[in-house]
C-alpha positions as CSV (number, residue, x, y, z in Angstrom):
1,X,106.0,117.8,-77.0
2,X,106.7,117.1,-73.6
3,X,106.1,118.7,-70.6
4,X,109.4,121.0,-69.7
5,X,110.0,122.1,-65.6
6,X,112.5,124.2,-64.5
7,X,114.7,122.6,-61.8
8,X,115.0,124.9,-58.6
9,X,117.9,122.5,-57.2
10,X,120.3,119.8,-58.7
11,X,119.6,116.2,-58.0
12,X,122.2,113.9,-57.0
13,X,122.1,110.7,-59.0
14,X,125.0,108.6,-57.8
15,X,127.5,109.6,-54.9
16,X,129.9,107.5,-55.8
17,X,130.8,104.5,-57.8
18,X,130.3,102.0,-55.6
19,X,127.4,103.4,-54.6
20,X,123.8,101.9,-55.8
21,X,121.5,104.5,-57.6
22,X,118.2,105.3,-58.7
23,X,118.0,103.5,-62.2
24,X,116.1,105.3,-64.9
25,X,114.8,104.4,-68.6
26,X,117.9,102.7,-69.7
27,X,117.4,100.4,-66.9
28,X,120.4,100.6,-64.7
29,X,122.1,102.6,-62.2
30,X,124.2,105.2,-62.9
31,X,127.8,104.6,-61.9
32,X,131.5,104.8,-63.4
33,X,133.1,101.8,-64.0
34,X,137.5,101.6,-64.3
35,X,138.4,99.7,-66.7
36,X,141.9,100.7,-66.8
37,X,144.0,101.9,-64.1
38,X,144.8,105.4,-66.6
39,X,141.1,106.5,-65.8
40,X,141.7,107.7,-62.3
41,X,144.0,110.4,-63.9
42,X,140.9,111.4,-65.2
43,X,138.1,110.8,-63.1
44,X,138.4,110.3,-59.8
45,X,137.5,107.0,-57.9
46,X,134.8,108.9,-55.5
47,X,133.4,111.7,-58.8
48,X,129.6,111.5,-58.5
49,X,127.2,111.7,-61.1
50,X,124.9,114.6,-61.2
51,X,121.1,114.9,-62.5
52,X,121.0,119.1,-63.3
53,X,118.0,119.3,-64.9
54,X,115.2,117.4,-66.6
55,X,111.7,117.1,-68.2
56,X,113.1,117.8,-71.7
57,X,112.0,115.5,-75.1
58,X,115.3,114.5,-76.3
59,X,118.5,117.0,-74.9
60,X,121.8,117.2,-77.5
61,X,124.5,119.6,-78.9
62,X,126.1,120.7,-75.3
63,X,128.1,123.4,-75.8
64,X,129.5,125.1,-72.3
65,X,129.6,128.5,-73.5
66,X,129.7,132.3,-71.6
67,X,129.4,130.6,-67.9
68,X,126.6,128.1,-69.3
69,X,125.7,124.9,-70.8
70,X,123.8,125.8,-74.1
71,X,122.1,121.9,-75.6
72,X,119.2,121.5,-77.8
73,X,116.2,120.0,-77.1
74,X,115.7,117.6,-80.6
75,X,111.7,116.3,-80.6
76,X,110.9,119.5,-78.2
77,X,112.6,122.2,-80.9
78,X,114.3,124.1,-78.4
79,X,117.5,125.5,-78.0
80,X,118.0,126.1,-74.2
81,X,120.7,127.2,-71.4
82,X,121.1,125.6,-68.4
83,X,123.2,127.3,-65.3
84,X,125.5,125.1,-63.0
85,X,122.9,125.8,-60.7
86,X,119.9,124.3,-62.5
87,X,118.3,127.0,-63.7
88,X,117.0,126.9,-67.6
89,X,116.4,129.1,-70.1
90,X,114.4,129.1,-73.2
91,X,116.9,130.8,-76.1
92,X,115.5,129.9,-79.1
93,X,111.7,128.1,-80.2
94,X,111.0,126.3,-83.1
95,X,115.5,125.7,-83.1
96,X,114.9,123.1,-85.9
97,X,113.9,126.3,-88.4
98,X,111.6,123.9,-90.4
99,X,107.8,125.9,-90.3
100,X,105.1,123.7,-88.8
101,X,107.1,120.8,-88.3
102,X,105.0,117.2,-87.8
103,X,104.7,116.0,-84.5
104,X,106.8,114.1,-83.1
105,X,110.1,114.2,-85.6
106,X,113.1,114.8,-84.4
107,X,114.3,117.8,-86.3
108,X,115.1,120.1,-83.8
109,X,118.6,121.8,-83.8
110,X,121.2,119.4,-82.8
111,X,125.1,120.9,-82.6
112,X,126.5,123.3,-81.4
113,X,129.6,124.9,-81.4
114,X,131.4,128.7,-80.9
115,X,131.8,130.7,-83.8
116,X,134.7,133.2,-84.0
117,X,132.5,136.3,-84.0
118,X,131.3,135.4,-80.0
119,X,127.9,133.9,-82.0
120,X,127.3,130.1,-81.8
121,X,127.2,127.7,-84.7
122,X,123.6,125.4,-84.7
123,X,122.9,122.6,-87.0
124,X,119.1,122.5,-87.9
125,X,118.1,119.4,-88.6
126,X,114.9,120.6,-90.1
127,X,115.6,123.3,-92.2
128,X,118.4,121.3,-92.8
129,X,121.4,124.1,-92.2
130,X,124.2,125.8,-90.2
131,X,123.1,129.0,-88.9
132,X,124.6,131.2,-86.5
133,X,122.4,132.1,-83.2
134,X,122.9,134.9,-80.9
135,X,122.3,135.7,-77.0
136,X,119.4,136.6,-78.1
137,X,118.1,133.9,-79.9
138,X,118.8,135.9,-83.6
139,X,119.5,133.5,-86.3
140,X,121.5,134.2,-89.4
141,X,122.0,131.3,-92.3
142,X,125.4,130.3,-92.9
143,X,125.7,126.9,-94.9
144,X,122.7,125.3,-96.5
145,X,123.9,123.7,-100.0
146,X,126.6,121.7,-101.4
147,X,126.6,123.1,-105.4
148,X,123.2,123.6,-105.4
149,X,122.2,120.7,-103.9
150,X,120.6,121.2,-100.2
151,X,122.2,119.3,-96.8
152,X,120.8,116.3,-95.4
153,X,120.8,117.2,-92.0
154,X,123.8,118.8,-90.4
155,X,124.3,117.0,-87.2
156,X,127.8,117.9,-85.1
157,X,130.4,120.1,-85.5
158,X,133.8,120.9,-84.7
159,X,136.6,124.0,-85.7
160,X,140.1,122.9,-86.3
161,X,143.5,124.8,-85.2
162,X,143.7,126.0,-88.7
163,X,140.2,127.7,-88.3
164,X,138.1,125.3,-90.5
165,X,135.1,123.7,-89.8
166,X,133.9,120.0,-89.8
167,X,130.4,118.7,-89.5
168,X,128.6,115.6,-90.2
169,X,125.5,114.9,-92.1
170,X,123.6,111.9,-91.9
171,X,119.8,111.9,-93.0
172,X,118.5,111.7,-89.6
173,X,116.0,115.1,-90.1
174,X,114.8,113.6,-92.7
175,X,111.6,112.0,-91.4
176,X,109.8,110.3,-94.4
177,X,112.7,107.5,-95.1
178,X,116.3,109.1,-94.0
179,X,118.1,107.7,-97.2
180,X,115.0,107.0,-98.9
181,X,113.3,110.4,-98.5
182,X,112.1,111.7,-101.6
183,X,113.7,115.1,-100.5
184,X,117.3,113.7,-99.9
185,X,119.0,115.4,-102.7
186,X,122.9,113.9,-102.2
187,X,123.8,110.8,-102.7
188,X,126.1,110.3,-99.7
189,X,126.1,110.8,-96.5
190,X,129.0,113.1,-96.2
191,X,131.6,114.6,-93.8
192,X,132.1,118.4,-94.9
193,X,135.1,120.4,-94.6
194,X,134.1,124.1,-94.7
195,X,137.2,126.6,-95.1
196,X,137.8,129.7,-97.1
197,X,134.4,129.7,-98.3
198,X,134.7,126.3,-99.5
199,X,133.1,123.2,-98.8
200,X,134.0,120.1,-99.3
201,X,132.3,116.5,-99.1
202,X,135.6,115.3,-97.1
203,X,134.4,111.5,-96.1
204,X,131.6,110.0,-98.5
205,X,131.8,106.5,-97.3
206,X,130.1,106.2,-93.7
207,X,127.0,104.7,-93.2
208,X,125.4,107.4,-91.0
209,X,128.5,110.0,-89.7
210,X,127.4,111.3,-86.4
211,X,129.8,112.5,-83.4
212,X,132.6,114.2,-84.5
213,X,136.0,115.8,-82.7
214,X,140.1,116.3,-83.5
215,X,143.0,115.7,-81.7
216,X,144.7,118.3,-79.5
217,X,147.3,118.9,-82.4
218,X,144.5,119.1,-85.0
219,X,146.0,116.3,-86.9
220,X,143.5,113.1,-86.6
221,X,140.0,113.6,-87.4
222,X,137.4,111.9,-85.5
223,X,134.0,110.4,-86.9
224,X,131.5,108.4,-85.1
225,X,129.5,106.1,-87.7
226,X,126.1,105.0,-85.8
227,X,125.7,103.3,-88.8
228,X,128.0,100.4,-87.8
229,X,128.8,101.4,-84.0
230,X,132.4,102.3,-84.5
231,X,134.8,105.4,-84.3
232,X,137.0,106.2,-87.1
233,X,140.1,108.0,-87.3
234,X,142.1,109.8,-90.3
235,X,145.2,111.9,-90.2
236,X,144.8,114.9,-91.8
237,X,147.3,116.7,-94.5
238,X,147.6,120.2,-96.1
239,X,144.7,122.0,-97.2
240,X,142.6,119.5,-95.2
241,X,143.0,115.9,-97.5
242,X,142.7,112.9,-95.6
243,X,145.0,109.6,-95.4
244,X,145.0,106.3,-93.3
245,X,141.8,106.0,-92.7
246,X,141.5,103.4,-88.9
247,X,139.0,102.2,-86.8
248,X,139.4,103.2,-83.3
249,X,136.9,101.3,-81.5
250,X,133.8,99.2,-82.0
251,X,131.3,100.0,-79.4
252,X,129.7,96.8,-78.7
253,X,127.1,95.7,-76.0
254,X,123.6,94.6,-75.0
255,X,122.4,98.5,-73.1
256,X,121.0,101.4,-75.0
257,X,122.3,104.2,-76.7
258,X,124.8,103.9,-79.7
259,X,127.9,105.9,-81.7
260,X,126.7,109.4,-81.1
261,X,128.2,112.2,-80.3
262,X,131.9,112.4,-79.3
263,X,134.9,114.7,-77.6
264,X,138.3,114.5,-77.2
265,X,140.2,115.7,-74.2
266,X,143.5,117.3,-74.1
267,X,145.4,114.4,-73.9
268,X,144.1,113.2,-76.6
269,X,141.6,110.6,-74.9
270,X,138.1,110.1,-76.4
271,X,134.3,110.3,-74.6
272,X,132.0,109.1,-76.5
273,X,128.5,108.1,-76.4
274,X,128.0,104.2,-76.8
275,X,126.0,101.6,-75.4
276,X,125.1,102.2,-71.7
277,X,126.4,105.2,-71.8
278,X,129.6,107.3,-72.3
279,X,132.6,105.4,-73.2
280,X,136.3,106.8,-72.6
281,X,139.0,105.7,-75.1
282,X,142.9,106.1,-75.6
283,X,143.7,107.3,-78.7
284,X,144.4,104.2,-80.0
285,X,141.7,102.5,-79.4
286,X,142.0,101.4,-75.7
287,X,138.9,101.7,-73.3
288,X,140.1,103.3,-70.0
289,X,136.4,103.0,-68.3
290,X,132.8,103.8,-68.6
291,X,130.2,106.5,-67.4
292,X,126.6,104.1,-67.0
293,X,123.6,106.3,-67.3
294,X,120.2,106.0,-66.0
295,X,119.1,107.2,-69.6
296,X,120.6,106.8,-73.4
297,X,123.2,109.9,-73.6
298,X,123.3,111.3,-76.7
299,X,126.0,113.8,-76.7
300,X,128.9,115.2,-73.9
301,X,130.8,118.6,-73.6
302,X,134.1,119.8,-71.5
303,X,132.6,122.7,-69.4
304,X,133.7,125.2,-66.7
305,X,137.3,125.5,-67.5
306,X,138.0,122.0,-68.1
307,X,137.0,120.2,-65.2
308,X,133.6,118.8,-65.6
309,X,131.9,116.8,-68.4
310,X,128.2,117.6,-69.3
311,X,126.2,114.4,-70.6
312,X,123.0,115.3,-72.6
313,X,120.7,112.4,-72.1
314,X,117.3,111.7,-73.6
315,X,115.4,114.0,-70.9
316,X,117.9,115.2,-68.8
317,X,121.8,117.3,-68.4
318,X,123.7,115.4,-66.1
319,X,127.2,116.5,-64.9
320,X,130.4,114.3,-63.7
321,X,133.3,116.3,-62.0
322,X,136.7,115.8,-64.0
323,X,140.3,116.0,-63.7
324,X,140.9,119.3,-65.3
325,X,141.9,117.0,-68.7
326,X,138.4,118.8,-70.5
327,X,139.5,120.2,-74.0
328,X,137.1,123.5,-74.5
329,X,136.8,124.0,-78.4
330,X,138.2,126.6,-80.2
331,X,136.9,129.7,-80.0
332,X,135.3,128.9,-76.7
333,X,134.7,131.7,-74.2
């Protein structure tokens, strides 16, 4: 596990994006890049990238939520709050729910999102689960089977208009193999649609569903597949079925860091994790500009009524000022 320091102060990372800036593990300097003229609607031209707070093992699952940034910590097994101001919390140890866990897997919690009841939803990757966790740090179980059968390892999650909920579930908590752990007990790697108290293996066919978000009209479904670096859409029909199945985007290149974890703004726009860092994308596919981090992100979240995006990355939460465009999930408060 490594060493964990609460951060008195932020640190500035970049001032600008023209601006050189202090490189870290992914090897460059963190910066935005414009690809498209559309992104200064956005972001604008002189939004600087902020370092909050660091000294974590692996950060994921941002959720802004009550006036704070709730993330996981994956290979620590944390669940921790962070305040705009830098100041962290420990909520929750041993987040993962899986007893003595070997050292060194990464089957901490990972997701998060707000439940309806003021509670938060967390995927544990080890105990392999949705439970729901308190200000306090009390967990209750909430989804842990599939007819009988027990969960890979919940990964993201999302609430639709209607009030259901999607999550993904690739094998990644499963530490002796992934697909060819002994203890993987369904044969897919599925996308589940939970509504009604029923769940549903929704999407069977990804490789290894990851990041997931909807549209601001609740009618295309987003899935990141790290399997094969690319973002897939779906329109979705009554009851929850699924038609027209599209790729978005392929994210391509030569830096760290790979089809994560995803969000999608309220126009409809997409920031996603890819190589070098987070990628934003139109809704049909075209890419508007890139966030280049100092470290491989993971996972981002709308905060703070909108207008700032919070970038889990591998030891760090980093923060980029936004234009007010940030889509705060349902149930948020």
């Amino acid at each position: 596990m490594r060493a964990f320091a609460i951060l008195a102060a932020a640190t500035l990372v970049a001032v600008s994006p023209n601006t050189a800036a202090q490189e870290g593990e992914a090897g460059q300097a963190a910066r935005i890049e414009r690809v498209d003229p559309a992104l200064d609607a956005l972001i604008s031209p002189d939004a600087s990238i902020e370092r909050v707070a660091t000294g974590f093992g692996f950060t994921e699952g941002p959720l802004w939520h009550d006036g704070q940034l709730w993330f996981s910590d994956v290979s620590g097994d944390k669940l921790r709050v962070v305040s705009r101001e830098g100041e962290v919390t420990e909520l929750l140890a041993n987040s993962g729910g899986l007893p003595n866990p070997p050292e060194g897997a990464n089957i901490g919690s990972n997701g998060l999102a707000p439940g309806q009841d003021g509670r938060v939803l967390m995927a544990q990757m080890g105990a392999r689960r949705i439970v729901h966790v308190d200000a306090e740090g009390a967990v209750t179980p909430f989804i842990s089977n599939y007819r009988g059968k027990r969960l890979n390892s919940p990964n993201d999650l999302v609430y639709g208009p209607d009030g259901a909920l999607w999550f993904t579930d690739p094998p990644f908590g499963l530490f002796n193999g992934m697909n060819d752990d002994p203890a993987k007990e369904l044969p897919y790697n599925a996308v589940f649609r939970y509504a009604d108290g029923d769940l549903t293996p929704a999407i069977t066919d990804l490789k290894l569903p990851n990041g997931i978000g909807l549209s601001p009209d609740g009618a295309t479904l987003y899935v990141s597949d790290y399997g094969d670096a690319t973002i897939y859409a779906w329109t979705i029909g009554a009851g929850g079925t699924l038609s027209d199945k599209r790729k978005v985007i392929t994210l391509e290149g030569d830096e760290p860091g790979g089809a994560d974890g995803l969000k999608v703004d309220k126009i409809g726009n997409l920031w996603a994790t890819g190589p070098g860092g987070i990628w934003i994308v139109s809704p049909r596919g075209k890419l508007l500009g890139r966030i280049h981090m100092p470290e491989v992100a993971a996972n981002v979240a709308f905060g703070e009524g909108g207008d700032a995006l919070w970038i889990t990355a591998s030891t760090s939460i980093y923060r980029v000022p936004i234009k007010s465009v940030g889509a705060l999930p349902r149930y948020a408060r």
